[in-house]
N, C-alpha and C positions, 0 to 999 in steps of 0.2 A: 409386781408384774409389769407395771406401767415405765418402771425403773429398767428393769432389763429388756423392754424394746427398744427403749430407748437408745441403750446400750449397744441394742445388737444393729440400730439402726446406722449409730456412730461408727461400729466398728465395720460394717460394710461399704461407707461412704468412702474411709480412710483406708481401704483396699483397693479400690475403685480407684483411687490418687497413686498409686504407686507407679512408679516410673516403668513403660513398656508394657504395661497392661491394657491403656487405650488408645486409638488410633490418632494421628495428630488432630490437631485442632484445623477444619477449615469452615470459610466464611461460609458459603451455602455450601451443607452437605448434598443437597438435592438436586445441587447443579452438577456439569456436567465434567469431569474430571479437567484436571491441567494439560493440555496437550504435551508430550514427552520434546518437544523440538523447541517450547519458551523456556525449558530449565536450560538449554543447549547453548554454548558460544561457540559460535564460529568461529573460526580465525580469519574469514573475510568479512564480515561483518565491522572488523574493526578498521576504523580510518588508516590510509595510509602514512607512514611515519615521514618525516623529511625526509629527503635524499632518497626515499624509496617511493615507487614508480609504476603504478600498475600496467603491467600490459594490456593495451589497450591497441586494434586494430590501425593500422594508416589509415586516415581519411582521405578519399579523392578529391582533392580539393576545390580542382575543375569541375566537377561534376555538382560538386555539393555549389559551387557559385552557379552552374547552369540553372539547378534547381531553384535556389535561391532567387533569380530573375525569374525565374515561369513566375515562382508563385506570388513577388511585388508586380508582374505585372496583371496576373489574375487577381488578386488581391485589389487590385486597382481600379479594375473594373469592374467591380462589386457592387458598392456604392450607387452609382449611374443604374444598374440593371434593378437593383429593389427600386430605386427613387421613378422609374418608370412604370415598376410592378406598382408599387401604391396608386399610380393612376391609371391604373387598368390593363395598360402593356406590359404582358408577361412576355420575356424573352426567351426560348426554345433553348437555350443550352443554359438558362442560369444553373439547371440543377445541377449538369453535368460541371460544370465553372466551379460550383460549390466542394463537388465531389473533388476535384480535380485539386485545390487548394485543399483539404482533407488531408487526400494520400500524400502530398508534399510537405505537407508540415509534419506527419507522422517519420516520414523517410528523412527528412531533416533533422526530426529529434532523434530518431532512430540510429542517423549515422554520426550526431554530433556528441551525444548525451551518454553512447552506452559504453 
């Protein structure tokens, strides 16, 4: 008796192994599936080859060197404006000064980067 459960237990194990009977193997079953767009390759994803050239927008050049001055000279006077907040003199537009160097380094990355 002990012999044929045995048997039968063997012989269930190695059906349970047969190829296409069970689902693949993954690390956590209990997490939450592979999103369908990481199996995916893009074909922009991949680096550009030599000679080849992404289009990419003209940059205003003037505009971007306008920019560029606003924000070394707000940028400039940064410094000065906390070094007087630390002793008590808050300046009325630092916040805006801050904001203001923000948006231009955004619009700088924005028009140089993308």
């Amino acid at each position: 008796m002990a012999l044929s459960s045995l048997w039968s237990a063997a012989l269930l194990l190695a059906m349970m192994q047969l190829p296409g009977q069970n689902p693949p193997w993954t690390p956590n079953p209990n997490g939450p599936p592979r999103p369908p767009e990481v199996d995916r390759h893009l074909p922009s994803d991949e680096p550009p080859q030599p000679g080849q050239r992404r289009n990419r927008p003209k940059i205003d050049a003037p505009q971007v060197k306008r920019d560029a001055d606003e924000l070394a000279k707000l940028a400039g006077a940064i410094p000065s404006a906390v070094e007087h907040a630390n002793k008590g003199v808050l300046s009325k537009d630092l916040n805006e000064r801050l904001k203001r160097v923000e948006k231009l380094s955004k619009k700088l990355r924005r028009e140089l980067f993308q």
